[in-house]
C-alpha positions in Angstrom: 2.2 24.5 -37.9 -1.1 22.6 -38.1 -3.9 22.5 -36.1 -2.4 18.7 -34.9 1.0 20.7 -33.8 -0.2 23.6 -32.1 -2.7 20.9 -29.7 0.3 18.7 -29.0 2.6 21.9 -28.1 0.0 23.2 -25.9 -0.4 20.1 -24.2 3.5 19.5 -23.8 3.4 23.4 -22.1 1.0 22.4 -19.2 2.6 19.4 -18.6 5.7 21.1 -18.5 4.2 24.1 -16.3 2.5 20.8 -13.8 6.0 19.0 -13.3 7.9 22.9 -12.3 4.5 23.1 -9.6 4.9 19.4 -8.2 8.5 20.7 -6.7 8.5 20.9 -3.0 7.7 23.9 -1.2 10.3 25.0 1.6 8.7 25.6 5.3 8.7 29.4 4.8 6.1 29.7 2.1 4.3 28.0 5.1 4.9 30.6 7.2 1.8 33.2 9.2 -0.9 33.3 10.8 -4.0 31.0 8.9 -7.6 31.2 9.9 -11.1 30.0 8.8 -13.1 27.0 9.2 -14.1 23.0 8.6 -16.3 20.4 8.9 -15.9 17.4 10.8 -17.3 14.1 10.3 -17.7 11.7 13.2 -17.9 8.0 12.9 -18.4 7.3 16.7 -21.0 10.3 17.3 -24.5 9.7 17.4 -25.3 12.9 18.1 -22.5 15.0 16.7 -22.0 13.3 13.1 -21.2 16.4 11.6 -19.9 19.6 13.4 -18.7 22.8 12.5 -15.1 24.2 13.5 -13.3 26.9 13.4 -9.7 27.0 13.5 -6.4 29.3 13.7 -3.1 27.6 12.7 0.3 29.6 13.3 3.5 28.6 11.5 6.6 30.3 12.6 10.0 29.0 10.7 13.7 29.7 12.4 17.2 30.9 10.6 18.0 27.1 10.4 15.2 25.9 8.7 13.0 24.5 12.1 9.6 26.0 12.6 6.8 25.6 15.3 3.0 25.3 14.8 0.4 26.4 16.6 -3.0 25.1 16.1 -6.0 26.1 18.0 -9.4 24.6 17.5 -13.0 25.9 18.8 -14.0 22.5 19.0 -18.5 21.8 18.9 -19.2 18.5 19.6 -20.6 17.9 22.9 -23.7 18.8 25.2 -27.1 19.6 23.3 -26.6 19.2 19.6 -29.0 22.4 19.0 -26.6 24.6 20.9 -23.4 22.6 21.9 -20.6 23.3 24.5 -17.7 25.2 22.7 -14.6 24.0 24.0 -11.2 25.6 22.7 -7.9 23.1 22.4 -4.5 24.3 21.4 -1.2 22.0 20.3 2.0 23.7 19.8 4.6 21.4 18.4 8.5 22.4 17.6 9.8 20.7 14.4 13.8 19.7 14.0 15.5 19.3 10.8 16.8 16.1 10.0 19.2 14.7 7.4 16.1 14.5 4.6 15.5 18.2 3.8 11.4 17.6 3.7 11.4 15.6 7.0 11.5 17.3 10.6 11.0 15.5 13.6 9.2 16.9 17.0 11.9 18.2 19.4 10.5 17.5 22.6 10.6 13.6 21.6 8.9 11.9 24.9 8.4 8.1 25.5 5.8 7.0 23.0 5.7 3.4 24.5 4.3 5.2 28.0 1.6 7.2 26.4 4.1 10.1 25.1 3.0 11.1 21.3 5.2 11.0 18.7 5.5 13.6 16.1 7.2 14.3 12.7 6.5 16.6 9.7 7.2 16.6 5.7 6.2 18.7 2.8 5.4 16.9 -0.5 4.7 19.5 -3.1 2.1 22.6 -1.9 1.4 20.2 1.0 2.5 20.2 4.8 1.6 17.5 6.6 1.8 16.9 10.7 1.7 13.0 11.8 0.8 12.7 15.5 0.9 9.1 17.0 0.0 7.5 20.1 0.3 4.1 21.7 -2.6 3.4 24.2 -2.7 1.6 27.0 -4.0 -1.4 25.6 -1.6 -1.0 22.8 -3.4 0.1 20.0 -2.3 3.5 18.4 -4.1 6.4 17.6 -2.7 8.9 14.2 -3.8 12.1 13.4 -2.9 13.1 10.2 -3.0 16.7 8.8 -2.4 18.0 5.7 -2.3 21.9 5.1 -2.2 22.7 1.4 -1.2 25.9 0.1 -4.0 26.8 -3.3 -3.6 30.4 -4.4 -3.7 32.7 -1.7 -5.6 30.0 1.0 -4.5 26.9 2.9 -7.1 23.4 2.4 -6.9 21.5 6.1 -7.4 17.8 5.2 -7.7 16.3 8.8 -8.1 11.8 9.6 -8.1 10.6 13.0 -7.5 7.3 12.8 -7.4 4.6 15.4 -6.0 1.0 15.4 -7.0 1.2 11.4 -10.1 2.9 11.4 -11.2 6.0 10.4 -12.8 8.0 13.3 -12.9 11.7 12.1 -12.4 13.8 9.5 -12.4 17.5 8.7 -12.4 19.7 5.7 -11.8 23.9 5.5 -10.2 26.5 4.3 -8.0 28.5 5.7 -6.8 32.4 4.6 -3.8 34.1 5.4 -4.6 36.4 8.2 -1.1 37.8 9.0 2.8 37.1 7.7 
């Protein structure tokens, strides 16, 4: 085989390997306890553009294919910016299968046109990713968007707050498997 041959069967091989890594994950290679840390970039903070977090996210998967997440956040971005006020948040959300396999909806389901969030889940490829939207008072919305994906042995947390179209935060880490 020339030279020619051997580069365009090598190249066929890692496309080949690329499209058997694009399928989707299911939620149980999701599954433990992930910790580690991020940075966060504010658009709206003059004195906390850039702040430093550390986080724990649980994902616990059912029988049936519905899991819950747990994230908890050690949050520093208010008080004196030399040594700010830590303050700790936590979310727990349950997830429901629906008819699309990669789609699960928040059970608890409240009433998002009086301030209730609504919440739904999918996994595209090594990703899983958590929309959380709000309708304010005024009527605008609020989104969080986060994307955990799965790179080796570690979890990348891609974070956007977004409100009424903008951008208001963001935040980047890595996360390791701490426990299965």
């Amino acid at each position: 085989m020339s030279r020619v041959g051997v580069f365009a069967w090598a190249i066929v091989m890692v496309l080949a390997s690329s499209v058997v890594q694009a399928k989707d994950l299911a939620i149980t290679a999701f599954a433990g306890d992930w910790r580690g840390n991020a940075l966060s970039e504010n658009s709206a903070s003059v004195n906390f553009p850039i702040t430093s977090r550390d986080i724990d996210v649980e994902i616990t998967p059912d029988a049936i294919g519905n899991f819950t997440i747990t994230w908890r956040t050690l949050l520093r971005q208010k008080g004196n910016p030399a040594n700010p006020k830590e303050v700790l948040k936590e979310t727990t959300l349950i997830f429901a299968k629906t008819d699309n396999p990669k789609v699960w909806r928040e059970s608890a389901g409240g009433d998002v046109y009086n301030g209730d969030p609504i919440a739904w889940a999918q996994i595209k490829g090594q990703t899983l990713t958590v929309y959380v939207m709000a309708i304010s008072e005024t009527g605008d919305y609020d989104m969080q968007v986060y994307k955990r994906t799965l790179t080796g042995l570690n979890m990348q947390l891609d974070f956007t707050a977004i409100r009424d179209g903008m951008v208001r935060r963001t935040a980047k880490g890595q996360l390791t498997l701490f426990s299965r």
